[in-house]
SEVOVEX-565181 format. One record per residue (C-alpha): residue in one letter; x, y, z. Coordinates in nm, 4 decimals. Layout:
N
residuo,u,v,w
a,X,Y,Z
...
***
This chain:
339
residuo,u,v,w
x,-0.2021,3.4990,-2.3103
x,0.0118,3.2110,-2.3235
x,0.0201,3.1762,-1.9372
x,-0.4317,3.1044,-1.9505
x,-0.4415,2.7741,-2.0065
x,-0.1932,2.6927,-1.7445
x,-0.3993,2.9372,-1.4752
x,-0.7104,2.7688,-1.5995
x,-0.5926,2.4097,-1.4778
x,-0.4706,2.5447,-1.1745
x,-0.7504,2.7107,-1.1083
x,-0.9544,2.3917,-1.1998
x,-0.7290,2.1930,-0.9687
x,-0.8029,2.4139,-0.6732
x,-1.1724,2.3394,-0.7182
x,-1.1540,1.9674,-0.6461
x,-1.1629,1.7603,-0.3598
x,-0.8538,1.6482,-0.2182
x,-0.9381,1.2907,-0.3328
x,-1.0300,1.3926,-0.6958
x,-0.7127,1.5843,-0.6876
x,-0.5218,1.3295,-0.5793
x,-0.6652,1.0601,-0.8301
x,-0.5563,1.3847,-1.0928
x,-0.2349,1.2813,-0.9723
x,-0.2757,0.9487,-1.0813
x,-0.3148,1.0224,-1.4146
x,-0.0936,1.2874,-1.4438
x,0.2226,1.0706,-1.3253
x,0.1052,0.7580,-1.5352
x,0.3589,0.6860,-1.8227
x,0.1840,0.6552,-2.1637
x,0.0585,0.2984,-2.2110
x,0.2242,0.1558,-1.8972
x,0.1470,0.2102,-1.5187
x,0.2084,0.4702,-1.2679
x,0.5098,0.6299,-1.1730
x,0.6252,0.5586,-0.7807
x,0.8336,0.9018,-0.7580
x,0.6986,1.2188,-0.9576
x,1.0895,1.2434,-1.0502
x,1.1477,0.8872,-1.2119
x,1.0540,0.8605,-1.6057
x,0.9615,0.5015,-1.5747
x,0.6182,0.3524,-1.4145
x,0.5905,0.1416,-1.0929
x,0.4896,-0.2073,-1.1110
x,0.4320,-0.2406,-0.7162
x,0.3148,0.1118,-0.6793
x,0.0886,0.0844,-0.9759
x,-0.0280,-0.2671,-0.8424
x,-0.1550,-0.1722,-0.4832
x,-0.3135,0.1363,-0.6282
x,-0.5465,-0.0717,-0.9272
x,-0.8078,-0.1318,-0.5830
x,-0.7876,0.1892,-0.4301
x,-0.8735,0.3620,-0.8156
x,-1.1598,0.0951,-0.8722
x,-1.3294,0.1837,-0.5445
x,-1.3256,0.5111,-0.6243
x,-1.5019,0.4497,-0.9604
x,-1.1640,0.4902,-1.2009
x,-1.2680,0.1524,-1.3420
x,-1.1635,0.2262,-1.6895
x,-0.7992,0.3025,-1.5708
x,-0.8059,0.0505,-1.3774
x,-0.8848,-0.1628,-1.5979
x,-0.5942,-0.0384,-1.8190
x,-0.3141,-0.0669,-1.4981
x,-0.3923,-0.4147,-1.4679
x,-0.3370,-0.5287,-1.8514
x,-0.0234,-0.3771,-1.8038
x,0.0704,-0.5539,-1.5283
x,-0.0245,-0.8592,-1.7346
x,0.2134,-0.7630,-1.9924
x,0.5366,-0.7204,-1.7834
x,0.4263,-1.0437,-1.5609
x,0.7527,-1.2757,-1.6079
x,0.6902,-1.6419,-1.7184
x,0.8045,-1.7431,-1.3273
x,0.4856,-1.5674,-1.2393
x,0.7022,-1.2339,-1.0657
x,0.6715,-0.8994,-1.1716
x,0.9775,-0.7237,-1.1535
x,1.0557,-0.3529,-0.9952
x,1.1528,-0.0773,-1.1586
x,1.5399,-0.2054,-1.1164
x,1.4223,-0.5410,-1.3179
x,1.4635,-0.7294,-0.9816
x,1.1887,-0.9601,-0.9135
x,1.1292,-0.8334,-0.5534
x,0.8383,-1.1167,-0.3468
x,0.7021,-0.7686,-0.2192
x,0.6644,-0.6126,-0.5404
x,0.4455,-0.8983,-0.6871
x,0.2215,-0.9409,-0.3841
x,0.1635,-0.5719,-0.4598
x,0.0286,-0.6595,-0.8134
x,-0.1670,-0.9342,-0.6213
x,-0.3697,-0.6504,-0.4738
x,-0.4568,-0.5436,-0.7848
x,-0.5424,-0.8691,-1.0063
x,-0.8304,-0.9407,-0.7252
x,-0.9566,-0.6231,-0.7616
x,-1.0765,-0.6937,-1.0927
x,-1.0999,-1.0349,-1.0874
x,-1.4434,-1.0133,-1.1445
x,-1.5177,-0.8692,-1.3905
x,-1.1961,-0.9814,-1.5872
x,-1.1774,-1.3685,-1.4628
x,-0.8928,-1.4245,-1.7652
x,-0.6479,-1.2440,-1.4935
x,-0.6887,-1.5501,-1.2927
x,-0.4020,-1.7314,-1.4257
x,-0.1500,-1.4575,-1.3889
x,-0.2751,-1.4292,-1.0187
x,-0.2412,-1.7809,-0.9946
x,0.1349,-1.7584,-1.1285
x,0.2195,-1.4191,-0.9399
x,0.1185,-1.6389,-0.5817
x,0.2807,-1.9185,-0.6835
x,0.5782,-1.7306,-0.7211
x,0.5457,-1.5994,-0.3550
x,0.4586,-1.9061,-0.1990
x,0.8137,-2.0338,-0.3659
x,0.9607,-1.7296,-0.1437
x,0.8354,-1.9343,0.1777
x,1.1349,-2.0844,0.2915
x,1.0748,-2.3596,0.5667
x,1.0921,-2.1623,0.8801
x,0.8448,-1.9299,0.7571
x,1.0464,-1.6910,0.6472
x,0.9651,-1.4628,0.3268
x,1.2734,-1.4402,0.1117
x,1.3527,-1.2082,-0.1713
x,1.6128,-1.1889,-0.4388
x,1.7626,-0.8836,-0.2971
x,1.7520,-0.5824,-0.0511
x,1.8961,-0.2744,-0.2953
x,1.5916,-0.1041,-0.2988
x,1.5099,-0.0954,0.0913
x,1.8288,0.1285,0.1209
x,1.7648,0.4181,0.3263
x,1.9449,0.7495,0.2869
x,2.1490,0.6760,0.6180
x,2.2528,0.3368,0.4912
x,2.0276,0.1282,0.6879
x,1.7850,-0.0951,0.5707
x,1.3596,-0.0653,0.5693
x,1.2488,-0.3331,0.8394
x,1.1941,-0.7103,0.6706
x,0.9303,-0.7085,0.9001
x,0.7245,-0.5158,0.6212
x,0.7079,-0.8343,0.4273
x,0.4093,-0.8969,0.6408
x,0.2168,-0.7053,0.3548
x,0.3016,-0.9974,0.1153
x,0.0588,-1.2032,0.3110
x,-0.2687,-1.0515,0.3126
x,-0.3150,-1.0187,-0.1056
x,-0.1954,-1.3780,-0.0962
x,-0.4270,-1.5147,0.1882
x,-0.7511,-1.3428,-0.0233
x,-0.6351,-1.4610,-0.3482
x,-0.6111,-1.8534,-0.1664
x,-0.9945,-1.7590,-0.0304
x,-1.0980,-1.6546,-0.3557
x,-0.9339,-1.8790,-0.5889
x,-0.9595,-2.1865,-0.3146
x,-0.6084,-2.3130,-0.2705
x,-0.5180,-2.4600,0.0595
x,-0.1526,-2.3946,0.0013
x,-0.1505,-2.0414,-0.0585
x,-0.3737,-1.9856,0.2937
x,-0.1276,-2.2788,0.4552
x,0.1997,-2.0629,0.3194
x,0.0191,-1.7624,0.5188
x,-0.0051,-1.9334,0.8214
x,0.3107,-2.0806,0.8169
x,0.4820,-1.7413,0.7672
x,0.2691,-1.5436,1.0239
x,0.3560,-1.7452,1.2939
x,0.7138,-1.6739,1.1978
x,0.6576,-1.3125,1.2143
x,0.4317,-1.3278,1.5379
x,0.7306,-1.4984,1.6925
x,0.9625,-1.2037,1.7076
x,0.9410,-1.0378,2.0303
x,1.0095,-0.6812,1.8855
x,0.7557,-0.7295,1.5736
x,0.5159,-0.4404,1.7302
x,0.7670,-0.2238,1.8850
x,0.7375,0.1336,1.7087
x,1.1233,0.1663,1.7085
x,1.3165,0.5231,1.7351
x,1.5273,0.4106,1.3841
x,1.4369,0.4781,0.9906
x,1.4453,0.1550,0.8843
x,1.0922,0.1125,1.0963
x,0.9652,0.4486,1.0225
x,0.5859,0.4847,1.0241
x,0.5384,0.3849,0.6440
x,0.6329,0.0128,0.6991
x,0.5286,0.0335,1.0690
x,0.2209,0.1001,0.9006
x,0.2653,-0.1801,0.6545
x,0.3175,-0.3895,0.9203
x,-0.0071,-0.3035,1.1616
x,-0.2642,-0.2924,0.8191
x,-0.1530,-0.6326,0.7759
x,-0.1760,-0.7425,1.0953
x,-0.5150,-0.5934,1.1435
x,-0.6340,-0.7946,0.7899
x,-0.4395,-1.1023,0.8657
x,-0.6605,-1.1381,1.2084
x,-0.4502,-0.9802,1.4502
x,-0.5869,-0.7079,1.5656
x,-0.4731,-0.7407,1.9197
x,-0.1328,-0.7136,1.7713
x,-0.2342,-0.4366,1.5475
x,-0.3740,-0.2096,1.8612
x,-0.0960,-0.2360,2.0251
x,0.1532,-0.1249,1.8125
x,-0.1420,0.1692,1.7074
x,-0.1134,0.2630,2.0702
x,0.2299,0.3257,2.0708
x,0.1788,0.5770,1.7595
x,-0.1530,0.7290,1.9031
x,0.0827,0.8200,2.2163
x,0.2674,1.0603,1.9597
x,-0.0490,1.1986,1.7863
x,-0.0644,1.5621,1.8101
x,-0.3181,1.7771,1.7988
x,-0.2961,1.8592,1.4472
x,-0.3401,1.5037,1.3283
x,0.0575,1.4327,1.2567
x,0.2263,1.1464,1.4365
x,0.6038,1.1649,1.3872
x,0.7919,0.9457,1.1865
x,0.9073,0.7410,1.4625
x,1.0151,0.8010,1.8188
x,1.2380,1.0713,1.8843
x,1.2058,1.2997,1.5704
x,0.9558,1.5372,1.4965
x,0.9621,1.5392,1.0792
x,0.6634,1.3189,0.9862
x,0.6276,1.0772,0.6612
x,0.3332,1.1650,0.4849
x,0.2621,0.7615,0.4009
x,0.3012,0.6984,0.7374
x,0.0337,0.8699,0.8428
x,-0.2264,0.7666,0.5695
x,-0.1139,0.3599,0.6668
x,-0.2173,0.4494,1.0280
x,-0.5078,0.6366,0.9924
x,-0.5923,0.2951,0.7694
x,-0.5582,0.1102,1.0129
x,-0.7547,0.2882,1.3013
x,-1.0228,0.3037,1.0452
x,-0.9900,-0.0520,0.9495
x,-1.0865,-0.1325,1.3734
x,-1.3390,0.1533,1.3848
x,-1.1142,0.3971,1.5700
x,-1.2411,0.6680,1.3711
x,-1.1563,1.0132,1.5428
x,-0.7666,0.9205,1.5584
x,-0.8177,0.8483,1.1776
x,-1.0537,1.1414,1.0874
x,-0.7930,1.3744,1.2573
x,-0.4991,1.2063,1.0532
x,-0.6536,1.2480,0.7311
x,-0.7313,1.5951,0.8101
x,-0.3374,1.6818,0.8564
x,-0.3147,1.5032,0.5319
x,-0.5867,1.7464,0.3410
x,-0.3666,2.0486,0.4874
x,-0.0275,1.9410,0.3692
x,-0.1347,1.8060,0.0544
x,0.0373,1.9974,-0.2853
x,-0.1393,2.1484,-0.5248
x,-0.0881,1.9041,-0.7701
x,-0.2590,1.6641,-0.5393
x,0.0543,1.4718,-0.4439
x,0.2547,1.4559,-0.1042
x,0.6540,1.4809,-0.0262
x,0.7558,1.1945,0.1361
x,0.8168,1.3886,0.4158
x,0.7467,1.7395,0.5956
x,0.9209,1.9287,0.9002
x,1.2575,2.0234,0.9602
x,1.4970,1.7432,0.9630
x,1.3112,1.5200,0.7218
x,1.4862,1.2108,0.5774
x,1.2599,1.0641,0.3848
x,1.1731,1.2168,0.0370
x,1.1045,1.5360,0.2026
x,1.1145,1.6851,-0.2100
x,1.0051,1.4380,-0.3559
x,0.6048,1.3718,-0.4675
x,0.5603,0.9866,-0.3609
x,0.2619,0.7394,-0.5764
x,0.2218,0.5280,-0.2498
x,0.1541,0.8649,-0.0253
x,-0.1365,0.9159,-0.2934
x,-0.2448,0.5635,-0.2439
x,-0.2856,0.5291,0.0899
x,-0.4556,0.8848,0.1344
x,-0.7256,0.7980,-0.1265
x,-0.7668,0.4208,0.0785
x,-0.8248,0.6869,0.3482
x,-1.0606,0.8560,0.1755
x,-1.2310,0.5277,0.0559
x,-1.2852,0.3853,0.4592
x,-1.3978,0.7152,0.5636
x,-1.6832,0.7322,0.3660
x,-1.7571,0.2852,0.4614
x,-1.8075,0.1136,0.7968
x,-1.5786,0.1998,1.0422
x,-1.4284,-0.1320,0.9705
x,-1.4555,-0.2536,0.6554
x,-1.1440,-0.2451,0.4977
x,-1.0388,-0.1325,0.1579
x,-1.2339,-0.2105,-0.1631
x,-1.0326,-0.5081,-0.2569
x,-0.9967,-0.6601,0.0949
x,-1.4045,-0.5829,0.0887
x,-1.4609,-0.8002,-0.2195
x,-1.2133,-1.0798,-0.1168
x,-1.4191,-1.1191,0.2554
x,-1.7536,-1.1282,0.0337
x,-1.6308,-1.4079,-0.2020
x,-1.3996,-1.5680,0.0815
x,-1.7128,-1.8265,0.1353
x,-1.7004,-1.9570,-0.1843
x,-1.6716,-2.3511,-0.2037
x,-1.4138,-2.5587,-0.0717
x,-1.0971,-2.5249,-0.1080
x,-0.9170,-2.6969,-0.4425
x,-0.5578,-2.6532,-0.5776
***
């Protein structure tokens, strides 16, 4: 008898949706009165994973926890205006994660403006004069085979930080993005889908969602064209070039993006591999096939948070980008700009 209740919830769980049982996720792997964890195995919550996912929860009508993320967000929020990792460093990617998710409710909570304000000034102060994003350190882009994730996924700081100059309307934040996407756009490499870890298709897909919301979507198609040229017919694109294990992330961030510039069947298809592999708890490994390097055992928040964007653009235009990024173009007319 003891074993019902347990069968009951399973059973329970096998009778949602893959998006409601990935939002069960959610709230199963959120520590009591903080935020979300970033790996299932990890006892303490997220602040960057927890951050980018506040948006992708209120568009999908979890506005109460929501609403509960971003207080805590608030509460760990540094006096510099950073909010540190789970390692207590103050990484410039982590807080433009939490960015995401102050504008989400920004709205309907308008005291969070002056930790947004605080959280982008600490980013633009990671601007140094050539345009490059800096960070106080590396030692959590370590890869298992002792290379390092791509810099060139710091390109996702600049998005949250280009809305939150639109909506709050400060020149310099808008300026700083400029400034530091024409460093980026510089590199001759920057949309080369390399055969190497460090640019698997998780920050290869950082790196083409923010090109596509920064403006560039001629940049963003053609990197996309070099992953739709390994799309099989399931849906999976490999992790990069040259393997056949795929990251479960990556694939969400692409199918993103081809929804993002209305290149729906590509997506659709995606998404579907994504309903097929997904656990039953509602997570995803970081990683499936034989081979796998990255988290292949391990349930991942920011696979969850990037399928349920998914799920969010599939059911909008073919290209209107994810509820935050939605509300940010709405306001983005508002007044002129003031610091």
């Amino acid at each position: 008898m003891a074993l019902l209740p347990d069968l009951v919830a399973r059973w329970r769980l096998r009778a949602k949706t893959p998006a409601e049982k990935a939002v069960q996720w959610v709230r199963d792997h959120r520590v009591p009165g903080a935020g979300v964890k970033g790996r299932a195995s990890l006892p303490m919550a997220s602040p960057e994973v927890t951050g980018y996912l506040i948006p992708s929860l209120y568009g999908l009508g979890e506005r109460g926890l929501a609403r509960e993320l971003v207080q805590w967000e608030v509460s760990v929020q540094r006096p510099d205006g950073a909010i540190p990792a789970v390692d207590g460093v103050p990484y410039t990617f982590d807080t433009a994660q939490v960015v995401r998710g102050f504008l989400a409710l920004l709205n309907e909570l308008p005291e969070l403006e002056g930790p947004l304000r605080r959280a982008c000034d600490f980013i633009v102060s990671q601007i140094a004069p050539d345009g490059t994003i800096l960070t106080p350190s590396l030692d959590m882009w370590q890869l298992s085979d002792g290379s390092v994730l791509s810099d060139y996924g710091h390109l996702y700081v600049l998005p949250p930080l280009l809305n939150a100059g639109r909506r709050l309307g400060v020149s310099r934040y808008m300026t700083a993005v400029e400034h530091a996407l024409d460093a980026f756009v510089r590199k001759p490499d920057l949309v080369v889908f390399k055969a190497e870890l460090a640019t698997l298709s998780h920050y290869f897909g950082y790196m083409m969602e923010a090109l596509a919301d920064l403006g560039r979507t001629d940049l963003a198609r053609e990197g996309l064209a070099q992953a739709a040229a390994l799309q099989r017919s399931d849906g999976a694109i490999p992790a990069y070039p040259g393997v056949d294990w795929v990251c479960a992330p990556g694939v969400a961030q692409l199918a993103l993006t081809w929804y993002k510039l209305g290149e729906r069947e590509r997506a659709d298809r995606a998404v579907a591999y994504l309903e097929r592999v997904q656990n039953p708890s509602g997570g995803f490994f970081g990683s499936y096939g034989r081979g796998a390097l990255y988290f292949p055992r391990e349930e991942l928040g920011w696979a969850v948070k990037f399928f349920l964007d998914c799920v969010l653009l599939r059911n909008l235009a073919p290209a209107a980008g994810d509820a935050a990024d939605h509300l940010d173009r709405r306001d983005a007319a508002r007044g002129a700009p003031r610091d």
